[in-house]
C-alpha positions in Angstrom: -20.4 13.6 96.7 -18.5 17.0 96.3 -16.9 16.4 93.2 -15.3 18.7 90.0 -16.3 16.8 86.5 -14.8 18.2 83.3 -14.0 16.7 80.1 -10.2 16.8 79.6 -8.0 15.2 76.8 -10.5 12.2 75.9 -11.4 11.4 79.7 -14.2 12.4 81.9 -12.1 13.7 85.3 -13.7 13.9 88.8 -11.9 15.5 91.2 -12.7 16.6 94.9 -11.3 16.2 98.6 -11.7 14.7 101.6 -12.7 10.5 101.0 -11.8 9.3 97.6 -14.6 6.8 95.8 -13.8 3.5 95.4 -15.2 3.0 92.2 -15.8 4.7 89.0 -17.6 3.3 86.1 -19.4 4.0 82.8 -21.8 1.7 81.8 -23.1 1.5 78.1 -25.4 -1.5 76.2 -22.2 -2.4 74.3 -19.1 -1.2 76.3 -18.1 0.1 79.4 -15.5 1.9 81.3 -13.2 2.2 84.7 -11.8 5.0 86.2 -8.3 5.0 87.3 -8.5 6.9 90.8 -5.3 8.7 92.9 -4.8 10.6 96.2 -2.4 13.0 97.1 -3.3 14.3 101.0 -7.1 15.4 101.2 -6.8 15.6 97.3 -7.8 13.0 94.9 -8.6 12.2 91.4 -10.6 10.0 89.1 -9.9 9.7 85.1 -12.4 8.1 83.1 -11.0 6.8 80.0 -13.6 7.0 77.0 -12.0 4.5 75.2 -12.4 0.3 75.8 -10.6 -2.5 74.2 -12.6 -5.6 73.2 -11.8 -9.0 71.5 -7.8 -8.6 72.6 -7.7 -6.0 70.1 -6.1 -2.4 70.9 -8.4 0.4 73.0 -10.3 2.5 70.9 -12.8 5.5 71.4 -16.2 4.4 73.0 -19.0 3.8 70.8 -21.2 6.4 70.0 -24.3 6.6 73.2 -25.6 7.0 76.1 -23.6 5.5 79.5 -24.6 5.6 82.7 -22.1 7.2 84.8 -22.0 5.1 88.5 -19.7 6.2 91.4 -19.5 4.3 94.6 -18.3 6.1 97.6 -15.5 5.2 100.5 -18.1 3.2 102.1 -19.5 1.5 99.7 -22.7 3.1 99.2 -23.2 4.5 95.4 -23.5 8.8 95.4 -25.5 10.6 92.2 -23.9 12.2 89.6 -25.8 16.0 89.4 -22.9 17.6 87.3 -23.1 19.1 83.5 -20.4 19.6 81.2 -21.5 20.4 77.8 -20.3 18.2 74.9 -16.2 18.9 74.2 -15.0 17.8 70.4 -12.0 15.7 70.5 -10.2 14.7 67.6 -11.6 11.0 68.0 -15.0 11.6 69.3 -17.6 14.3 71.4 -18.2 13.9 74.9 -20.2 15.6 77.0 -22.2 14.8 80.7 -25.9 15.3 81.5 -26.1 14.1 85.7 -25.3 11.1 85.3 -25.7 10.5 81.7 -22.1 10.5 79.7 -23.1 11.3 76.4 -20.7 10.0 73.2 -21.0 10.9 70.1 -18.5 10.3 66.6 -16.2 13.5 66.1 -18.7 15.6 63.7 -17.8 19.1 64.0 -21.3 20.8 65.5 -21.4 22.7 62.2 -22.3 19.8 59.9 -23.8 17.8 62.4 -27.4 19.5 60.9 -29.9 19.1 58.1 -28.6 21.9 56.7 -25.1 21.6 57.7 -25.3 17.9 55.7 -27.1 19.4 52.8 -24.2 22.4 52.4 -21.6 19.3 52.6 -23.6 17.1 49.8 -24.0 20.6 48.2 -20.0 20.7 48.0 -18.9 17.6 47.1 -21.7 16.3 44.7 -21.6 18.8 42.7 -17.5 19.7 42.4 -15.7 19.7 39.4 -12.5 17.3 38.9 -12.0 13.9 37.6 -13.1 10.6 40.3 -10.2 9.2 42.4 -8.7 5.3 41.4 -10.2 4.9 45.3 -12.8 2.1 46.2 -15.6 3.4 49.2 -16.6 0.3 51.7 -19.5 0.1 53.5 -20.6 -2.7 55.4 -23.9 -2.3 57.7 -24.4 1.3 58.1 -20.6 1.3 59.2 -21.6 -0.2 62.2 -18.9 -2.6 61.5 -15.9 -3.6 58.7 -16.9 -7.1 58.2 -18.9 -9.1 55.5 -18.9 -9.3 51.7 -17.4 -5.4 51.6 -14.0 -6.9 54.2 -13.4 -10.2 51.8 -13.4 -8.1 48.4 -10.8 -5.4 50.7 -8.9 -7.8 52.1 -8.3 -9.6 48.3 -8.3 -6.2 46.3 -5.2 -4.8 48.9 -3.5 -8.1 48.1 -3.3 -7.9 44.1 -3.8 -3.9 43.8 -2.0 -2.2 46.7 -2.0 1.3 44.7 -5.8 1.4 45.0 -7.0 3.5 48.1 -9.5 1.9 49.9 -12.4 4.2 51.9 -14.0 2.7 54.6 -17.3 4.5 56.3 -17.9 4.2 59.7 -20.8 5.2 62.5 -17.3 6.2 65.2 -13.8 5.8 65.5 -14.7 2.5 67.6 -14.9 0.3 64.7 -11.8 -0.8 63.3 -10.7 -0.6 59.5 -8.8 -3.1 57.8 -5.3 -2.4 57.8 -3.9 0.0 55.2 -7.6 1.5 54.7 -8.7 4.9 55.3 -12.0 5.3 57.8 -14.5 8.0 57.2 -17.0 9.2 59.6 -20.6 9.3 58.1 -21.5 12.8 57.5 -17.6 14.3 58.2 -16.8 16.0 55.0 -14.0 13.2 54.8 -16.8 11.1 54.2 -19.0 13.0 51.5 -15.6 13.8 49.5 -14.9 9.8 49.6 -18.0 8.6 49.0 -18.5 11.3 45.9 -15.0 10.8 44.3 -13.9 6.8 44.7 -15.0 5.4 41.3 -16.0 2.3 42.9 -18.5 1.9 46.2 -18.9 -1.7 47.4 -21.8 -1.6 50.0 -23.6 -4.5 51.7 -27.1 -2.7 52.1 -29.0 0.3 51.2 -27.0 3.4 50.6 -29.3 5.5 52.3 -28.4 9.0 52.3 -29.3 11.4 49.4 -26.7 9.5 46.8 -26.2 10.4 43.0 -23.7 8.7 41.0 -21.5 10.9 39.4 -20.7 10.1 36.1 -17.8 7.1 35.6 -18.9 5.8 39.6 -20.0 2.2 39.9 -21.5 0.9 42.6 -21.1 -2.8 43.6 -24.4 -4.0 45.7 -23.1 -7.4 47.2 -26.0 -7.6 49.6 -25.4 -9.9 52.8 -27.1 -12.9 52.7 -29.4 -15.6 50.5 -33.0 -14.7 51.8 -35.2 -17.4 53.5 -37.5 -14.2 54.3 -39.3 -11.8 52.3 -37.5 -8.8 50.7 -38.2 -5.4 49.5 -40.8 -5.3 46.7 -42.2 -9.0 48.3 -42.5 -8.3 51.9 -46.6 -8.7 52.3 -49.0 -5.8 52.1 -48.0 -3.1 49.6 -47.2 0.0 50.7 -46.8 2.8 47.4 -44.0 4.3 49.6 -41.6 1.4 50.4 -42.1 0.6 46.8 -41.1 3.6 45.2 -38.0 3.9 47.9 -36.7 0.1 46.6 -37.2 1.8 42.6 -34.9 4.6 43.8 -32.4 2.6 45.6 -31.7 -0.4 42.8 -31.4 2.5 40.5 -28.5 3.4 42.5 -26.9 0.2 41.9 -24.5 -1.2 38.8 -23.8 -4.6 39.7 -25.1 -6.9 42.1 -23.7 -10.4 43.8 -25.3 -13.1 44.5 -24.2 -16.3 46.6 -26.1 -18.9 44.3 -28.7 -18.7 41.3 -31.6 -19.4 44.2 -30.3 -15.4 45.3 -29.7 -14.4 42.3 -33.3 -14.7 41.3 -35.3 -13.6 44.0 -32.9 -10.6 44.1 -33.5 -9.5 40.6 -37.3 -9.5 41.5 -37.3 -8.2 45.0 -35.1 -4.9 43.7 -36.7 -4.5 40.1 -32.9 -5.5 38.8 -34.0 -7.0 35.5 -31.5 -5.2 33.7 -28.2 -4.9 35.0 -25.6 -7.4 35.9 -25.3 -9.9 38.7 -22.8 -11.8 39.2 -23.0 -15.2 40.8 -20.1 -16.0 42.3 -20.2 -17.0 45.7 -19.8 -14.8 48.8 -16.2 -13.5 49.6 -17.0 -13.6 53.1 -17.3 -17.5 53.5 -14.2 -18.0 51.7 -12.7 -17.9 55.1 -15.2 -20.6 56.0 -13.5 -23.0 53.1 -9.7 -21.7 53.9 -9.6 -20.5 57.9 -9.1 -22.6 61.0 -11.1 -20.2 63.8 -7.7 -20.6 66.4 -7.0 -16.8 66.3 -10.9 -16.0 66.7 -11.0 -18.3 69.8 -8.1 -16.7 71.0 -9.3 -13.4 70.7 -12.3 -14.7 72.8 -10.8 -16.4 75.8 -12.0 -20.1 74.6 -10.3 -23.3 74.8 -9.5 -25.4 71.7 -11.2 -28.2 73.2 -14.5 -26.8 74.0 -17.7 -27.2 72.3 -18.8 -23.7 71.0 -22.9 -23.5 70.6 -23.5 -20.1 68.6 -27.0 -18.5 68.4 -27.6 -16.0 66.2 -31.2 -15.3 65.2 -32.7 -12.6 62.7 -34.2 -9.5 63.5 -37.6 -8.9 63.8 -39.8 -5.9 62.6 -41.9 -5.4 65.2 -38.9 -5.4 67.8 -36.3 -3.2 68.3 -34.1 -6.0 70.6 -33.1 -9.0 70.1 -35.6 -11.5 70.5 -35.5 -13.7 74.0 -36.5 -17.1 73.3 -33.6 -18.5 74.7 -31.4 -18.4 78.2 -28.2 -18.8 77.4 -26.9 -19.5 81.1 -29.1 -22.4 81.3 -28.3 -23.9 77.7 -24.5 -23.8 78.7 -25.2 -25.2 82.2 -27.1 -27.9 80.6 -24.9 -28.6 77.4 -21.5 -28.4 79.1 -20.7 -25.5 76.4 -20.1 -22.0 75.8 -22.6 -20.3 74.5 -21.8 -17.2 71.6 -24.9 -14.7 71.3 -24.6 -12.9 68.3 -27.7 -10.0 67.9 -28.7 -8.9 64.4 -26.7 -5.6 63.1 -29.8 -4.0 63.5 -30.2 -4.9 67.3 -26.8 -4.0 67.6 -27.9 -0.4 69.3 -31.0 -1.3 71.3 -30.5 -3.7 74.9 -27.6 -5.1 76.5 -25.1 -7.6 75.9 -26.2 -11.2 77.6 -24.0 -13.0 80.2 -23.9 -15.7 82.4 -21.4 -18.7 83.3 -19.8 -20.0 79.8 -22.0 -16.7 78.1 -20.5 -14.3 75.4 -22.2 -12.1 74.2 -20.4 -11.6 70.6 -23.0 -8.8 68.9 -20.0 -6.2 68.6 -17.0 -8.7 67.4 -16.5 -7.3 64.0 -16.4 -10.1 61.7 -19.3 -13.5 62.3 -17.8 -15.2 59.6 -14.7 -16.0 62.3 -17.8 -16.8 64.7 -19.0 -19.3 62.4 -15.5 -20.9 62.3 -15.3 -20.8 66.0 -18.6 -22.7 66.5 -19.5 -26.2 66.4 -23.4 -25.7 66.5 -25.6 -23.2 64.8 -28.5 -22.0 66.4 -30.5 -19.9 64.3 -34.3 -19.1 63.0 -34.8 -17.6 60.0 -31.6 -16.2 59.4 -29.6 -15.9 56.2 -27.1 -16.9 58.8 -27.9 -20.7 57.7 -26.9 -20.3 54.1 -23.8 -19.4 55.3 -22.8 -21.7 58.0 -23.6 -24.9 55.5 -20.7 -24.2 53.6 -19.0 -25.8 56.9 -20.6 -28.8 56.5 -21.5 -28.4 60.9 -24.5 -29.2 62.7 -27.2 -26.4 62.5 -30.4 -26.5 64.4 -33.7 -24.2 64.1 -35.2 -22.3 67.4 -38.2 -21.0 65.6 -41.3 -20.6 68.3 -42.6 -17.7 65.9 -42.6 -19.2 63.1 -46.4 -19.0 62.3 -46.4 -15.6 63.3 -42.8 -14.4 61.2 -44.3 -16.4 58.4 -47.8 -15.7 58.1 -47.2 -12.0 59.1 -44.5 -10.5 59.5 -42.3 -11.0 56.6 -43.0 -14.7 54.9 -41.5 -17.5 53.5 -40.0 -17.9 49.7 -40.0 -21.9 50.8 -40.8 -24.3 53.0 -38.4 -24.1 55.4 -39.4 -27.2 57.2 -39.8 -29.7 54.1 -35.9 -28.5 53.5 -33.9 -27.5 56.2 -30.9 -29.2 57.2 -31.8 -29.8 60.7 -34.5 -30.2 63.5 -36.7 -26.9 64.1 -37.6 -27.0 67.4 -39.9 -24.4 69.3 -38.7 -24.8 72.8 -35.3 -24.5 74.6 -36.3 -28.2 76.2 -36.6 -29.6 72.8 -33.4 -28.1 71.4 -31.3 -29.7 74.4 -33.0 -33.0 73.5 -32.0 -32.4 69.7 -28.6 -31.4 70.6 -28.3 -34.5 73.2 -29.7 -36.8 69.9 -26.8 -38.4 68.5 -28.9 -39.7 65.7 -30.0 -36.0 64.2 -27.0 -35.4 62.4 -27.4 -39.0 60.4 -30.8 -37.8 60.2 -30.8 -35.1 58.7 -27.5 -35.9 56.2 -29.6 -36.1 53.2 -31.2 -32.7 53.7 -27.8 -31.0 54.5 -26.4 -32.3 50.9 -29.4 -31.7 49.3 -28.8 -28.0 50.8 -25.4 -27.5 50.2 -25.8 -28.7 46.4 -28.4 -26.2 46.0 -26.9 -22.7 48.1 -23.2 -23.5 48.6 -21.6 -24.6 45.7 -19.8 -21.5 44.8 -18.8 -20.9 48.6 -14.9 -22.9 47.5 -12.9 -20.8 49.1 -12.4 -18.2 46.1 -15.3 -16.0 45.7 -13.0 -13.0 46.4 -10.9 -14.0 44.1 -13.5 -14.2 41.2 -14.9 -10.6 42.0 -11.7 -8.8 42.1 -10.6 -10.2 38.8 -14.0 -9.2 37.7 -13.4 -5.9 39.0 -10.1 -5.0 37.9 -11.1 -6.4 34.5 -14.0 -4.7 34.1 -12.3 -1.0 34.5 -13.6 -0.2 37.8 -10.4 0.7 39.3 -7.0 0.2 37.8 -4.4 -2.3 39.6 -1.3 0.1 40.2 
């Protein structure tokens, strides 16, 4: 195909003469794109938007990556892409084309985005003079997303302290804020000023990055999950290196949350937190779990209030960058009569391709699971901390766990039996989880088990663990209300 490509006002634009393609697409593991293509006479043109909507929700940039840039001609047949335009900064993202590669990238101008570009920014604004800001800086998973512990404790704190500015960090301008929030790019100098002036961070993991508190910050570690697996200084085999990384990191922290005492304990141990606080208070993110109804989230996702929602969500695994494959999710919908949810780990979230099939969603990008979990009926999980939170629904949860002599023996390990204790069937075959989902009995079954469960991980999961941790937080100093 004889074809012009430039960048141009956040589209990629094609233009030529002569027989105008039918199609034009951009294809990415997490989003894709469709060309809008006029003629005028022999003349014709093809705009690209790099921007998608997903989940009803508005369009946005694209997320940050590599798509695949397919044209199909007048006939039919598809024609290669052999054009280069170098990467163009836009005020919501960098785009750029390599053949038929469409390269994205978050809107870093080229002069930071370096070691030594980074190090002149934490240079600037780690070291600046000038009092901390009454600001609070949210991260939740890398800034892959705005969701978990981090959304709960924004979404309370704008209710009862409006005047306090809330940061939120982000991998691209494709991942929403919460309304009335501020999002940061990581490693724009917006970001290294927020992150080095809010006197309160609230983080769900590691905060990675060369960080030093400043004197008067806190940081507020609410983690993102009650572990079945192995953390940190327990994982087996010790490695001098991963040890002295988990020293450096906890020392970062001020105060940690836990969802239970169970948590609260391993937590301490795992991160060498033996003498700070942690608060045991539930997690702000099932609160929604307690209160919510999941009508707006089913909405958002094209389903019926009357069908049966199965939602599989496994763990990640170590030695894997994707998201493990022990399941088809066409054939469990064909032979359960429901849809089927697939929801990858955050840290799968990059690598593969969203699943799909008849009565398949693949749900790894929608921001928040804990509006998953109120959409679904059935939990289909592994090792998960996934499980500690679905309980607090008082649904059916069932265990696909074919690895589990190889996850537990080597890879990461148990801190119980998950068997003697979990609140439903594990099963190791797809066969034998349509039989325990076909078993009308399992839920009787398994009833002592799921209160035994909820009395020992859910009983601060009421419905008002957001609550408790702003009051705690406003209380203790760590920003003022107005």
């Amino acid at each position: 195909m004889n074809a012009e490509f430039d960048v141009v006002g956040g589209a990629l634009v094609l233009s030529g003469t002569g027989a105008a393609p039918a199609a034009v697409v951009a294809v990415g593991p997490r989003a894709r794109t469709t060309a809008e293509i006029t003629a005028e006479g022999a003349a014709w043109r093809a705009v690209l938007p790099l921007r998608a909507a997903r989940w009803g929700g508005d369009e946005l940039p694209l997320p940050a990556g590599d798509y695949r840039v397919a044209v199909t001609g007048a006939d039919g047949s598809p024609s290669a892409v052999t054009a280069s335009v170098p990467l163009t900064m836009f005020p919501l993202l960098r785009a750029g084309l390599d053949g038929e590669t469409l390269r994205v990238g978050p809107p870093i101008d080229p002069a930071y985005d370096s070691g030594d570009g980074q190090a002149a920014l934490e240079r600037r604004y780690a070291t600046r003079p000038g009092g901390l800001e009454n600001a609070v800086f949210f991260e939740s998973f890398y800034g892959r997303n705005a969701s978990c512990n981090p959304l709960a404790i924004d979404r309370e704190l704008a209710r009862v302290a409006p005047g306090v500015t809330r940061y939120w960090s982000v991998v691209d301008r494709s991942v929403v804020v919460p309304t009335g929030a501020i999002g940061v790019v990581e490693g724009s100098p917006e970001w290294w000023r927020a992150r080095g002036s809010a006197r309160l961070l609230v983080v769900n993991d590691w905060l990675r990055r060369r960080f030093a508190r400043r004197r008067g910050q806190v940081v507020l570690q609410t983690w993102h999950g009650s572990p079945l697996k192995r953390l940190a200084l327990h994982r087996p085999g010790f490695d001098p290196r991963r040890a002295a990384a988990v020293f450096k990191e906890s020392r970062r922290w001020d105060v940690l949350l836990a969802q239970n005492p169970y948590a609260a304990r391993i937590l301490r141990k795992a991160y060498a937190f033996l003498r700070r606080p942690v608060w045991v208070e539930g997690y702000p993110r099932n609160d929604v779990l307690v209160t919510g109804d999941g009508a707006a989230a089913r909405r958002a996702l094209g389903i019926g209030a009357e069908e049966r929602v199965l939602l599989y969500a496994p763990t990640w695994r170590d030695d894997r960058a994707e998201m493990v494959d022990f399941l088809d999710p066409a054939a469990l919908a064909a032979e359960t009569d429901a849809v089927v949810l697939v929801r990858g780990h955050s840290r799968t979230l990059a690598a593969g391709a969203d699943a799909a099939g008849p009565r398949v969603l693949d749900v790894t990008t929608f921001p928040d699971i804990a509006q998953l979990l109120l959409v679904a009926d059935v939990l289909i999980t592994d090792y998960s901390s996934v499980m500690f939170d679905f309980t607090a629904t008082g649904k059916a949860i069932y265990f696909l766990t074919p690895d589990v002599e190889h996850y537990r023996g080597e890879l990461r390990g148990f801190y119980f039996d998950l068997a003697a204790h979990a609140p439903g069937p594990l099963v190791t075959t797809q066969d034998e989880l349509v039989a325990a989902l076909a078993d009308p009995e399992v839920p009787a079954r398994f009833a002592p088990a799921y209160r035994s469960w909820q009395a020992r991980f859910n009983t601060h999961d009421d419905g008002h663990a957001a609550e408790r941790v702003v009051a705690r937080i406003l209380d203790q100093g760590f920003v003022d209300r107005a």
